[in-house]
KETI-597625 format. One record per atom (N, C-alpha, C, O, CB): z, x, y; residue in three letters; residue number from 0; chain. Coordinates in steps of 0.02 Angstrom, whole numbers, plus 50000, padded with zeros to 5 digits. Glycine has a CB too. Example, Ala and Ser with C-alpha at 12.3 -4.5 7.8 and 13.67 -1.06 7.14 Angstrom:
ROGU     up   east  north  resn  resi  chain
ROGU  50390  50660  49716   ala     0      A
ROGU  50390  50615  49775   ala     0      A
ROGU  50390  50660  49835   ala     0      A
ROGU  50423  50712  49834   ala     0      A
ROGU  50452  50565  49776   ala     0      A
ROGU  50354  50642  49888   ser     1      A
ROGU  50357  50684  49947   ser     1      A
ROGU  50394  50645  50002   ser     1      A
ROGU  50402  50670  50057   ser     1      A
ROGU  50286  50704  49970   ser     1      A
***
This chain:
ROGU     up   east  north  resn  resi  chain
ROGU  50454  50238  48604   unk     0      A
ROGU  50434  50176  48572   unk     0      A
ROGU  50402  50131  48624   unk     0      A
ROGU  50423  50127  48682   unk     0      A
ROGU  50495  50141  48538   unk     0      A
ROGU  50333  50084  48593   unk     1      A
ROGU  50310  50063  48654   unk     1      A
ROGU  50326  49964  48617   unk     1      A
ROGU  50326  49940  48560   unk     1      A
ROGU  50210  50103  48678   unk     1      A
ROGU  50338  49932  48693   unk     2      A
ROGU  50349  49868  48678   unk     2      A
ROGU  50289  49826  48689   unk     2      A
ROGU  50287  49765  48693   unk     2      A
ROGU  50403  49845  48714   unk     2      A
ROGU  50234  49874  48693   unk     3      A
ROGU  50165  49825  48701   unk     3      A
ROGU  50149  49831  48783   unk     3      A
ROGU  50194  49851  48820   unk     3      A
ROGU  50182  49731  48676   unk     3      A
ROGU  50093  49815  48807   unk     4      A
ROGU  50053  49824  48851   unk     4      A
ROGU  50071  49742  48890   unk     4      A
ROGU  50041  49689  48880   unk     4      A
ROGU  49974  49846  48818   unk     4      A
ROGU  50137  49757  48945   unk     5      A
ROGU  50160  49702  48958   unk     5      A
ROGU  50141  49668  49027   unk     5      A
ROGU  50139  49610  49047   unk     5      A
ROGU  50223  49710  48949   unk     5      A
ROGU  50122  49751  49066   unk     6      A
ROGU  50108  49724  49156   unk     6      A
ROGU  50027  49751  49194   unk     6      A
ROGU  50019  49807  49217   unk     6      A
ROGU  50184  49772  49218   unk     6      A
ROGU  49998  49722  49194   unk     7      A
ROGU  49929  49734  49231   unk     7      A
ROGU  49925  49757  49301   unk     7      A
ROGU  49928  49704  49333   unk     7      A
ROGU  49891  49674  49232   unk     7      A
ROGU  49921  49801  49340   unk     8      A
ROGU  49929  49818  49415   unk     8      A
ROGU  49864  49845  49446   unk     8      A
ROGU  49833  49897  49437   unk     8      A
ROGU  49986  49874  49425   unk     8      A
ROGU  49851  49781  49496   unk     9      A
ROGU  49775  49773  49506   unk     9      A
ROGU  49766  49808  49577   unk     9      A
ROGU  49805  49795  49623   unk     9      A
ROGU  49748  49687  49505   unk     9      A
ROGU  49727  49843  49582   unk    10      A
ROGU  49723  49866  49665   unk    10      A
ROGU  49695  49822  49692   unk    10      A
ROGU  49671  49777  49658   unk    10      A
ROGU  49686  49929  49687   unk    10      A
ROGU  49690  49820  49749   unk    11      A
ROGU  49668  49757  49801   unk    11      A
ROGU  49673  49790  49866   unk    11      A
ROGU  49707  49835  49889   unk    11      A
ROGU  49719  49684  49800   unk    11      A
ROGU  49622  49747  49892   unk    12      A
ROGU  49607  49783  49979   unk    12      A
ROGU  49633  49734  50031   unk    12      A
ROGU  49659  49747  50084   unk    12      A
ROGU  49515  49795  50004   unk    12      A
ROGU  49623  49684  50009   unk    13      A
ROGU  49659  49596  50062   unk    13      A
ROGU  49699  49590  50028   unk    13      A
ROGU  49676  49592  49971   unk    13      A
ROGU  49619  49511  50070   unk    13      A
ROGU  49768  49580  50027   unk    14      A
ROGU  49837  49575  49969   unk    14      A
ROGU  49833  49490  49998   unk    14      A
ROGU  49835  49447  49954   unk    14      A
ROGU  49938  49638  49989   unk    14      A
ROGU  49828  49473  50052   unk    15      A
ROGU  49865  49414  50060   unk    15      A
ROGU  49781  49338  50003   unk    15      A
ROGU  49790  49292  49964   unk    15      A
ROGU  49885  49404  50186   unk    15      A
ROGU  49713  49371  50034   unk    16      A
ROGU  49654  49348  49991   unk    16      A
ROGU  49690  49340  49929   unk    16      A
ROGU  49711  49286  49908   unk    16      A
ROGU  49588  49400  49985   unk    16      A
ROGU  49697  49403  49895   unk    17      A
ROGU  49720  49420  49814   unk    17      A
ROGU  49769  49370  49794   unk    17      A
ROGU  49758  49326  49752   unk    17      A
ROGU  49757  49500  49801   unk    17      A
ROGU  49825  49378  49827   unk    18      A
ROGU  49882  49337  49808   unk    18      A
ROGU  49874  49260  49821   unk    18      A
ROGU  49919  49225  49798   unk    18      A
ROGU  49942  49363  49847   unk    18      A
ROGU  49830  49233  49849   unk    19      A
ROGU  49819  49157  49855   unk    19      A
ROGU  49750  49160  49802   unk    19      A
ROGU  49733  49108  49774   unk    19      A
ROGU  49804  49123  49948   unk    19      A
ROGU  49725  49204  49795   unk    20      A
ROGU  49670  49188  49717   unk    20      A
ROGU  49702  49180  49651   unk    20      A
ROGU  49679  49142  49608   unk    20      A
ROGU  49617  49254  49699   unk    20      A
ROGU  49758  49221  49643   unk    21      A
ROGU  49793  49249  49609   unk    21      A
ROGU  49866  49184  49586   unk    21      A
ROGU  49900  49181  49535   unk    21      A
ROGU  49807  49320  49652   unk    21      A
ROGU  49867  49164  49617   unk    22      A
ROGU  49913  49103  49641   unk    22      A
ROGU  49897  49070  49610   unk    22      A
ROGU  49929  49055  49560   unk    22      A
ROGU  49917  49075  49701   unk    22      A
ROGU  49817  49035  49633   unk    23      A
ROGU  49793  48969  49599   unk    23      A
ROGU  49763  48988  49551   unk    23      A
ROGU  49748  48939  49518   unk    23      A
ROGU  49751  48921  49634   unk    23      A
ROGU  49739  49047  49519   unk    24      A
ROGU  49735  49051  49446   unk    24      A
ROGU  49773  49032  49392   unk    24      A
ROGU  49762  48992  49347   unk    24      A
ROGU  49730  49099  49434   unk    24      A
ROGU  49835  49080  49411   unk    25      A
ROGU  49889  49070  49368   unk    25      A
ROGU  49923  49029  49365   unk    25      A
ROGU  49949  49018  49310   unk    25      A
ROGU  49921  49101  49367   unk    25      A
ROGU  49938  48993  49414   unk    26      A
ROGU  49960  48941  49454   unk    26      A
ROGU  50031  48943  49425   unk    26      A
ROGU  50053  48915  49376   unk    26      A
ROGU  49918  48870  49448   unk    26      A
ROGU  50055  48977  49461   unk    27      A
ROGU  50142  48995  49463   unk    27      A
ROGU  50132  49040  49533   unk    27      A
ROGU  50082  49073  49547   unk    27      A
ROGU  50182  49052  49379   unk    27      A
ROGU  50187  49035  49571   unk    28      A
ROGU  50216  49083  49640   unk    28      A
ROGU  50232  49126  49623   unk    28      A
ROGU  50261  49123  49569   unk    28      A
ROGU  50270  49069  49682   unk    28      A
ROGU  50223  49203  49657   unk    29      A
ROGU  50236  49238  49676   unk    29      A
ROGU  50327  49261  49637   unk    29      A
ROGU  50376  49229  49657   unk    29      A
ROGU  50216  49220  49742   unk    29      A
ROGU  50333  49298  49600   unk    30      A
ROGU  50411  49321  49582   unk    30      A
ROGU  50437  49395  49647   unk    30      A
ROGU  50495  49406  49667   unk    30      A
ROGU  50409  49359  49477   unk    30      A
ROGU  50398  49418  49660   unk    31      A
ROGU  50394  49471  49709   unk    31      A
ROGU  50340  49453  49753   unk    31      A
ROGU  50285  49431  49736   unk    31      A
ROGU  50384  49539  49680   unk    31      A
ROGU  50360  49465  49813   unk    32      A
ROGU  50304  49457  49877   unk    32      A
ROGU  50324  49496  49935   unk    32      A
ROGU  50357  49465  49976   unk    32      A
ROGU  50297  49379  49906   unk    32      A
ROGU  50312  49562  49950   unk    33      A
ROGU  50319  49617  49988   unk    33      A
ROGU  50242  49648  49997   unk    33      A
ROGU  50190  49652  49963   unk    33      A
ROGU  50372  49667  49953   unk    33      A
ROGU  50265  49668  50061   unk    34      A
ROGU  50200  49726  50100   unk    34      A
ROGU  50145  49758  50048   unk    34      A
ROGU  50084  49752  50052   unk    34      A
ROGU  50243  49807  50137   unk    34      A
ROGU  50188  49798  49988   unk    35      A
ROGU  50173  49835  49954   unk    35      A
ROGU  50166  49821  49884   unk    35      A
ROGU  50151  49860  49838   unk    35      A
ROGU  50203  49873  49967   unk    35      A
ROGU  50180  49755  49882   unk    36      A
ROGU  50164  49739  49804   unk    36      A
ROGU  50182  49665  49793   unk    36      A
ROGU  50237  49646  49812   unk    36      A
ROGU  50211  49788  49750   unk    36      A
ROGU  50132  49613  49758   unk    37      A
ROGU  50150  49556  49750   unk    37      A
ROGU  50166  49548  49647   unk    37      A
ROGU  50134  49570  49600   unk    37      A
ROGU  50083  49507  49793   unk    37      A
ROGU  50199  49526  49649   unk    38      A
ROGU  50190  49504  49569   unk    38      A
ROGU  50199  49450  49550   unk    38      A
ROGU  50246  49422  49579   unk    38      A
ROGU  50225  49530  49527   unk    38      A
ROGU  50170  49417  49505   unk    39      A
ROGU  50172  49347  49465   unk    39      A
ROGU  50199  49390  49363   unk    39      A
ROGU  50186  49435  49323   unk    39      A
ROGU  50057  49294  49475   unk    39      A
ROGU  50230  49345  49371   unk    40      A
ROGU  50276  49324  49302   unk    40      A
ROGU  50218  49259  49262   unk    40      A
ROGU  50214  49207  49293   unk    40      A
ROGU  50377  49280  49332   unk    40      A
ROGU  50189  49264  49216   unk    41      A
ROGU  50187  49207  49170   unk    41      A
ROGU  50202  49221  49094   unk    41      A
ROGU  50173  49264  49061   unk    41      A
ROGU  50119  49178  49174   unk    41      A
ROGU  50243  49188  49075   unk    42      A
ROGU  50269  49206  49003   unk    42      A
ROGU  50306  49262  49006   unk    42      A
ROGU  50352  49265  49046   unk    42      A
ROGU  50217  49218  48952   unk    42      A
ROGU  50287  49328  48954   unk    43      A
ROGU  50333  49406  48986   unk    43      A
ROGU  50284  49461  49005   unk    43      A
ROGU  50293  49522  49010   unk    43      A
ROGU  50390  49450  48920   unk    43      A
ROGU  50201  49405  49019   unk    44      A
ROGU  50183  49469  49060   unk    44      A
ROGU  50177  49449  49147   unk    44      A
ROGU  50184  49402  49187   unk    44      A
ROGU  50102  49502  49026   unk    44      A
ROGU  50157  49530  49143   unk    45      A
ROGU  50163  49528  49232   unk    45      A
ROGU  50108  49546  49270   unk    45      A
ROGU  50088  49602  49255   unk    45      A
ROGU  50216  49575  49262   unk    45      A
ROGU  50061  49504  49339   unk    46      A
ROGU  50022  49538  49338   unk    46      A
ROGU  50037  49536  49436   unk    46      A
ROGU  50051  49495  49480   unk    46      A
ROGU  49952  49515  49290   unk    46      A
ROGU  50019  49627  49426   unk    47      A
ROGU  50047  49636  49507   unk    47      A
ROGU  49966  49663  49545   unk    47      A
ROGU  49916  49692  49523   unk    47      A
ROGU  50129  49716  49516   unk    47      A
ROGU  49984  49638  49606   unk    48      A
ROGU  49947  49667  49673   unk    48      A
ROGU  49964  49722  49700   unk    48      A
ROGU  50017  49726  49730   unk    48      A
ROGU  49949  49629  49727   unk    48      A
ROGU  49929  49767  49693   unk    49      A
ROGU  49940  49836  49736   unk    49      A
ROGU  49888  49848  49788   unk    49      A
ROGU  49828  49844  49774   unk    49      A
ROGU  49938  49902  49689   unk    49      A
ROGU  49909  49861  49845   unk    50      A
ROGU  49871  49844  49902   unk    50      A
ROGU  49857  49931  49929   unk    50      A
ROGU  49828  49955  49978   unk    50      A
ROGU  49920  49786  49960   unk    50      A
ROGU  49885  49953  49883   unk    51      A
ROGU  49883  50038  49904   unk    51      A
ROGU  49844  50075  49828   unk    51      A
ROGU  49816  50130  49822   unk    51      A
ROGU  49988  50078  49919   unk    51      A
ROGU  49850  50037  49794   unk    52      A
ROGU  49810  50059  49734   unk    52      A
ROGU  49745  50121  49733   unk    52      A
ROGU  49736  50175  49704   unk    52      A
ROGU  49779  49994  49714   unk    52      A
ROGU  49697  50067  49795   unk    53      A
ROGU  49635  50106  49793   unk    53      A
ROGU  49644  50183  49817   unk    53      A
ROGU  49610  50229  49796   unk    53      A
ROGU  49583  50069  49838   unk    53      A
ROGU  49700  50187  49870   unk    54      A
ROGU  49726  50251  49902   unk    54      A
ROGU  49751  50275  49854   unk    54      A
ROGU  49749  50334  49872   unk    54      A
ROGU  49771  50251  49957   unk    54      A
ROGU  49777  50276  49798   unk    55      A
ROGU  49814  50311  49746   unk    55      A
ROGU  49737  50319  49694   unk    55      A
ROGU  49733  50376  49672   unk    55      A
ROGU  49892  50258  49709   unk    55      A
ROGU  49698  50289  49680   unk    56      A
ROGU  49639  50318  49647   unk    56      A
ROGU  49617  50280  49598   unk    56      A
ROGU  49573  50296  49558   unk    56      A
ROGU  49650  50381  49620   unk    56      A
ROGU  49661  50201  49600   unk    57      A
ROGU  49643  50142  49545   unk    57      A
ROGU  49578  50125  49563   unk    57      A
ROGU  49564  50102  49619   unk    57      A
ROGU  49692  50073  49545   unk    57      A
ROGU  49537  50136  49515   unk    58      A
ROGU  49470  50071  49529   unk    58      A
ROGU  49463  50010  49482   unk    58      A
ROGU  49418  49970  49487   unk    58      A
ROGU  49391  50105  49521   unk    58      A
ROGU  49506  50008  49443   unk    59      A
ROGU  49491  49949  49409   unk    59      A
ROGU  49584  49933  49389   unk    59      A
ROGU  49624  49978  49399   unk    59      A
ROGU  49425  49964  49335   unk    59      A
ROGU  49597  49895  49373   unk    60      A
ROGU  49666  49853  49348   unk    60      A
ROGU  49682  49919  49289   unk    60      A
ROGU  49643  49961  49266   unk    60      A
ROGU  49649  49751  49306   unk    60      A
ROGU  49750  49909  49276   unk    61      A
ROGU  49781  49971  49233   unk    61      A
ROGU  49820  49913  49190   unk    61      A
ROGU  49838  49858  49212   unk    61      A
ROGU  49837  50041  49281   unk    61      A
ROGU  49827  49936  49131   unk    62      A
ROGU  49871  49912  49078   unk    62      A
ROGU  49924  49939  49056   unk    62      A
ROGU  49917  49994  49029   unk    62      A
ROGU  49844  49906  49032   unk    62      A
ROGU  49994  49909  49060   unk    63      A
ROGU  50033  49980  49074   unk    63      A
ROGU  50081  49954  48991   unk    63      A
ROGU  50083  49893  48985   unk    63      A
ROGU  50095  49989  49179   unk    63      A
ROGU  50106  49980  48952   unk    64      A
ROGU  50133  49977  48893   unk    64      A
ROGU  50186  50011  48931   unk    64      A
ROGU  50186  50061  48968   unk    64      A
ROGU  50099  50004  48825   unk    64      A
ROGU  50260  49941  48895   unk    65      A
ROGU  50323  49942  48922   unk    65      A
ROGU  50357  50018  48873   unk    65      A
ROGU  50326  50024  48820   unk    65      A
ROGU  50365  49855  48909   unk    65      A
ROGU  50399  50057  48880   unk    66      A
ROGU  50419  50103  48839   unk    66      A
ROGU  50479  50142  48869   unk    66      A
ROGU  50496  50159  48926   unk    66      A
ROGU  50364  50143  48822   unk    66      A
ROGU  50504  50148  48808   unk    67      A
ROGU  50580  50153  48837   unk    67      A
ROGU  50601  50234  48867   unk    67      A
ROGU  50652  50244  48899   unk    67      A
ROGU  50637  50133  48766   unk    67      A
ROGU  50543  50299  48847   unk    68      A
ROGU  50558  50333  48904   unk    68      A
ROGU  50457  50363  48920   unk    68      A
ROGU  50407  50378  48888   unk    68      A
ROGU  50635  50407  48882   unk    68      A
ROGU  50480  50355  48985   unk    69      A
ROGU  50380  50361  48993   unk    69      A
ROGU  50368  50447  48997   unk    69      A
ROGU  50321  50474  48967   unk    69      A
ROGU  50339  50315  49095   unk    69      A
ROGU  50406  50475  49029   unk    70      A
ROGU  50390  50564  49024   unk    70      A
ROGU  50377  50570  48933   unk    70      A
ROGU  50322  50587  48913   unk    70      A
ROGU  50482  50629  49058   unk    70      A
ROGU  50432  50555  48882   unk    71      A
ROGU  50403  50564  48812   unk    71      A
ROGU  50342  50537  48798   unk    71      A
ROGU  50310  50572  48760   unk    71      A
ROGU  50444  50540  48765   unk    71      A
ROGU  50315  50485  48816   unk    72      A
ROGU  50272  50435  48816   unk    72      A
ROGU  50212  50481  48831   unk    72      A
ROGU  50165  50487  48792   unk    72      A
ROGU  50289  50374  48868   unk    72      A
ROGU  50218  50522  48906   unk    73      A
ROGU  50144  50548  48931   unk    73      A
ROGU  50164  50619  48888   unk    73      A
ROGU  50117  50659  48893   unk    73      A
ROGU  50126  50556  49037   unk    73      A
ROGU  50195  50634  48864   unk    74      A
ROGU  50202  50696  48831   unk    74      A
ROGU  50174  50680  48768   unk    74      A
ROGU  50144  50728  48744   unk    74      A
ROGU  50273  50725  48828   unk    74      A
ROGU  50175  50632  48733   unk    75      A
ROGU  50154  50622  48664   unk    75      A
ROGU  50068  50604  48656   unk    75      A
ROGU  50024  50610  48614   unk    75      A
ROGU  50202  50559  48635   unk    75      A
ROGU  50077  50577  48732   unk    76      A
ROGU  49991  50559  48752   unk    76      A
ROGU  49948  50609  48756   unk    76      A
ROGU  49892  50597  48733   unk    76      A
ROGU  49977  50529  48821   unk    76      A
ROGU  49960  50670  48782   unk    77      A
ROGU  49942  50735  48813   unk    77      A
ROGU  49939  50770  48738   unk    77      A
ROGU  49885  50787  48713   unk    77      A
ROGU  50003  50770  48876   unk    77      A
ROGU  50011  50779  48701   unk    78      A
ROGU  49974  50812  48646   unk    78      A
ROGU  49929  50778  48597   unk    78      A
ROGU  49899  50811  48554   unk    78      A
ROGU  50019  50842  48608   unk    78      A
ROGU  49923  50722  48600   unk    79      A
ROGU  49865  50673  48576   unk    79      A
ROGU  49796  50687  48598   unk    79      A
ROGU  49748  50660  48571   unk    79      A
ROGU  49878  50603  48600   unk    79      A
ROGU  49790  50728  48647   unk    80      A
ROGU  49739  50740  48682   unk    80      A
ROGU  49711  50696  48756   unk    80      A
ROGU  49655  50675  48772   unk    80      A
ROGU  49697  50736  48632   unk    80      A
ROGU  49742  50695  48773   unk    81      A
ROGU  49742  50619  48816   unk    81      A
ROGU  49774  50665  48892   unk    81      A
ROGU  49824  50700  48902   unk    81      A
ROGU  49815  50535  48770   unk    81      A
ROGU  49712  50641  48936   unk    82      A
ROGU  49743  50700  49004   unk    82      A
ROGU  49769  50649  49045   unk    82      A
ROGU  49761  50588  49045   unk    82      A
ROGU  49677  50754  49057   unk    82      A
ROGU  49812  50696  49090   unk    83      A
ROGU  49846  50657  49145   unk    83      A
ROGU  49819  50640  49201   unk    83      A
ROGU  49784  50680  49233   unk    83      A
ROGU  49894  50685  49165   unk    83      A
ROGU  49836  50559  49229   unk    84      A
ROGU  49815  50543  49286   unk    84      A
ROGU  49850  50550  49350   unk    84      A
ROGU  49833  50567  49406   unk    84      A
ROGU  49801  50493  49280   unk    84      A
ROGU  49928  50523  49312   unk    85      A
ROGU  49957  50524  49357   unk    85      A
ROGU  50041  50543  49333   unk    85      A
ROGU  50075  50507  49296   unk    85      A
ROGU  49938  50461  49391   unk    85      A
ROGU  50060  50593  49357   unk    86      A
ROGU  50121  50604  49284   unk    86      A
ROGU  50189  50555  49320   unk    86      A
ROGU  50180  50516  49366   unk    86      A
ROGU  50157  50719  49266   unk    86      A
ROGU  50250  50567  49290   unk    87      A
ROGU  50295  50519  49307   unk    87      A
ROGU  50307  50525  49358   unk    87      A
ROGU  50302  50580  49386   unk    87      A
ROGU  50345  50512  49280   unk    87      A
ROGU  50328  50463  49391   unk    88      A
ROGU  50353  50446  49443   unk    88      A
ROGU  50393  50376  49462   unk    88      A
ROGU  50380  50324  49431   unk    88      A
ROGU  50308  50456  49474   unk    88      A
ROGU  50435  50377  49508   unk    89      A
ROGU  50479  50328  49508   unk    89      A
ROGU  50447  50278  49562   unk    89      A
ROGU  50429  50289  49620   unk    89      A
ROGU  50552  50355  49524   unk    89      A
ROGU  50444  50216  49523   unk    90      A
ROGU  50388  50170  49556   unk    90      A
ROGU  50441  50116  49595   unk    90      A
ROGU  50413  50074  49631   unk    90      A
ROGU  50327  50127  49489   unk    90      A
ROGU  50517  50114  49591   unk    91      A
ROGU  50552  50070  49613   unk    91      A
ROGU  50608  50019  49579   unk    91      A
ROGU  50598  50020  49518   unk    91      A
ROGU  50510  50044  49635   unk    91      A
ROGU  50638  49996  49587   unk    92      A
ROGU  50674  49935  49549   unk    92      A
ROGU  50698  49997  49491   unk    92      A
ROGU  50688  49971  49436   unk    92      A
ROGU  50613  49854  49516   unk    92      A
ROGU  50727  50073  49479   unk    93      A
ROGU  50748  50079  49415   unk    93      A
ROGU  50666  50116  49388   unk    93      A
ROGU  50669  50174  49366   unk    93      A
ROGU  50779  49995  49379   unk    93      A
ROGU  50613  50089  49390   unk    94      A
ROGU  50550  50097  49359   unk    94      A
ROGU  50528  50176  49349   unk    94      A
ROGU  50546  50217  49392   unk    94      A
ROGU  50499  50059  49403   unk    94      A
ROGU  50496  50195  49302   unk    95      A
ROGU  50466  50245  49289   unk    95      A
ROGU  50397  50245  49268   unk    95      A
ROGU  50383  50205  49223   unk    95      A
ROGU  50500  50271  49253   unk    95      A
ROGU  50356  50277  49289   unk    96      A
ROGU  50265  50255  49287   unk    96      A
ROGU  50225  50305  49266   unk    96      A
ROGU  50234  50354  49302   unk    96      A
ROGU  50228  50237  49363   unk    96      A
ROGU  50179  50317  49216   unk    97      A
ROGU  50129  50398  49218   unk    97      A
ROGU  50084  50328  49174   unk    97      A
ROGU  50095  50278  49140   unk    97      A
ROGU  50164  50510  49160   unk    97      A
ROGU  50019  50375  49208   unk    98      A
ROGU  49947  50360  49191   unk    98      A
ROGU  49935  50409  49153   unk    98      A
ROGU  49964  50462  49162   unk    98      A
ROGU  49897  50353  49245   unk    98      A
ROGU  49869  50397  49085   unk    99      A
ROGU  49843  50447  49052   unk    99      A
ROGU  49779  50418  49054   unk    99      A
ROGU  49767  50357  49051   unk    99      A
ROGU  49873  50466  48985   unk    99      A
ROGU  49740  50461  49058   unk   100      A
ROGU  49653  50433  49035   unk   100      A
ROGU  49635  50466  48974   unk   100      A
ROGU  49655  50523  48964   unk   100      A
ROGU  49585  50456  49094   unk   100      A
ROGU  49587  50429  48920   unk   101      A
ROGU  49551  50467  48842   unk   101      A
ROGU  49487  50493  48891   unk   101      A
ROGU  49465  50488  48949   unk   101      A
ROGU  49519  50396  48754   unk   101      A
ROGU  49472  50526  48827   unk   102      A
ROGU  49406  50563  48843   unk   102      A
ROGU  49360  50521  48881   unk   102      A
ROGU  49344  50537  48939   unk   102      A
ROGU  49369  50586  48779   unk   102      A
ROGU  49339  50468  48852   unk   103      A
ROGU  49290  50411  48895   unk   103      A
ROGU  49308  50375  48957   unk   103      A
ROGU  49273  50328  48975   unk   103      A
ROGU  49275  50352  48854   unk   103      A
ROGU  49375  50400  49001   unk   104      A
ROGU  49399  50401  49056   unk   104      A
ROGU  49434  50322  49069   unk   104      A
ROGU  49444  50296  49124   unk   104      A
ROGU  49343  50427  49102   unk   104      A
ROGU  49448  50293  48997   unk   105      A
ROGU  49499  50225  48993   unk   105      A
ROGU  49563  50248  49032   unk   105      A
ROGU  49561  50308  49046   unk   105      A
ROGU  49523  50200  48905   unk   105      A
ROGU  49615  50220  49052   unk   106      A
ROGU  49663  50237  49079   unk   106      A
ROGU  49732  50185  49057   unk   106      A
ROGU  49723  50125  49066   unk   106      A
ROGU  49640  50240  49150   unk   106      A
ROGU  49789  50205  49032   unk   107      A
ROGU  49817  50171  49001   unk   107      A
ROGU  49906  50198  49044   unk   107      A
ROGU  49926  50255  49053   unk   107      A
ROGU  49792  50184  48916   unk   107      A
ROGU  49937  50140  49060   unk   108      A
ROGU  49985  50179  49095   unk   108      A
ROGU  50058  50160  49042   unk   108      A
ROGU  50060  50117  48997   unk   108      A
ROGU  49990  50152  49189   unk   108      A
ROGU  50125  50215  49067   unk   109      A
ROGU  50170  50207  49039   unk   109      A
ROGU  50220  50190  49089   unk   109      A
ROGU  50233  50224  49138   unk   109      A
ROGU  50179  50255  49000   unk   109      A
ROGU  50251  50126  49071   unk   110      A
ROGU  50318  50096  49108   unk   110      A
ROGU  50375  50094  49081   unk   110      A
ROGU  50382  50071  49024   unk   110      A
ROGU  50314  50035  49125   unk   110      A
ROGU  50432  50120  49120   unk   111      A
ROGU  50498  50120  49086   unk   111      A
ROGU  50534  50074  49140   unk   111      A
ROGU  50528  50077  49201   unk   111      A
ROGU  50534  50202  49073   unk   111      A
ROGU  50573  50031  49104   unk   112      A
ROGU  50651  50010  49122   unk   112      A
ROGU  50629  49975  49198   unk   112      A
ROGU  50654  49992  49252   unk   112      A
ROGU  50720  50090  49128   unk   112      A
ROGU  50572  49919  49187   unk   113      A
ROGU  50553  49893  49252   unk   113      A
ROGU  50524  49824  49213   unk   113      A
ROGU  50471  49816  49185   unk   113      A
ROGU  50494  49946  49304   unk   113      A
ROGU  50591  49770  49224   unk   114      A
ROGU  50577  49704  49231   unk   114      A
ROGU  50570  49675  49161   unk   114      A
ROGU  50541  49622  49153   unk   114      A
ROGU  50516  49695  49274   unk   114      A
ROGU  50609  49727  49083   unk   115      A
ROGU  50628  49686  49028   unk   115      A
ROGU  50671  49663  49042   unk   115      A
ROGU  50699  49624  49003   unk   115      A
ROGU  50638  49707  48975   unk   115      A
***
C-alpha cells in the first residue's frame, strides 16, 4: 500500500551551497544535517540532499512514495512492467529504498518505515 509520494532526494555536488539555498527557500532548518545527507521537513513532506547521489546514478531529484513494504512494492512495479534501478536496500534510520524506471526512463522510488 502506498501513502503517497512523500520525500524528494535531490543529488547535489556542494551539499553545504545546496543546504543554505535550500534553507532560504523553504525557510525552515535543517531536521537532519550530516556529511551524507541533509533534510528539511515542511508539513509531512521531506526534501533531502544527497551529496553522493550523482555517484549512485541520480541525475535529476527522485520522488519516493512512502509504502509499507518496498521489496512488494518493486515486485508489483516489475510485474507492471516497470524495470529496476535500484532494488532494495537499507538506506538507514530503519529505512528501506528501491528505484524503478517506466519505459520513458521516469524514475519513481519506494520507501519503507523512514520518518512516518
Amino acid at each position: 500500500m502506498t501513502h503517497g509520494v512523500k520525500t524528494i532526494i535531490v543529488p547535489v555536488r556542494d551539499l553545504a551551497a545546496a543546504k543554505t539555498l535550500y534553507r532560504t527557500v523553504l525557510g525552515v532548518e535543517p531536521y537532519a544535517d550530516e556529511p551524507y545527507y541533509v533534510g528539511f521537513r515542511v508539513g509531512d513532506q521531506e526534501i533531502g540532499l544527497d551529496p553522493n547521489g550523482h555517484n549512485h546514478g541520480m541525475t535529476a531529484p527522485v520522488g519516493y512514495c512512502h509504502v509499507d513494504d518496498a521489496a512488494a512494492s518493486l515486485s508489483q512495479a516489475v510485474d507492471a512492467g516497470w524495470r529496476t534501478r535500484q532494488d532494495v536496500k537499507d538506506v538507514g534510520g530503519g529505512g528501506l529504498a528501491a528505484i524503478v524506471e517506466d519505459t520513458d526512463g521516469n524514475v519513481l522510488g519506494f520507501l519503507q518505515n523512514h520518518c512516518d
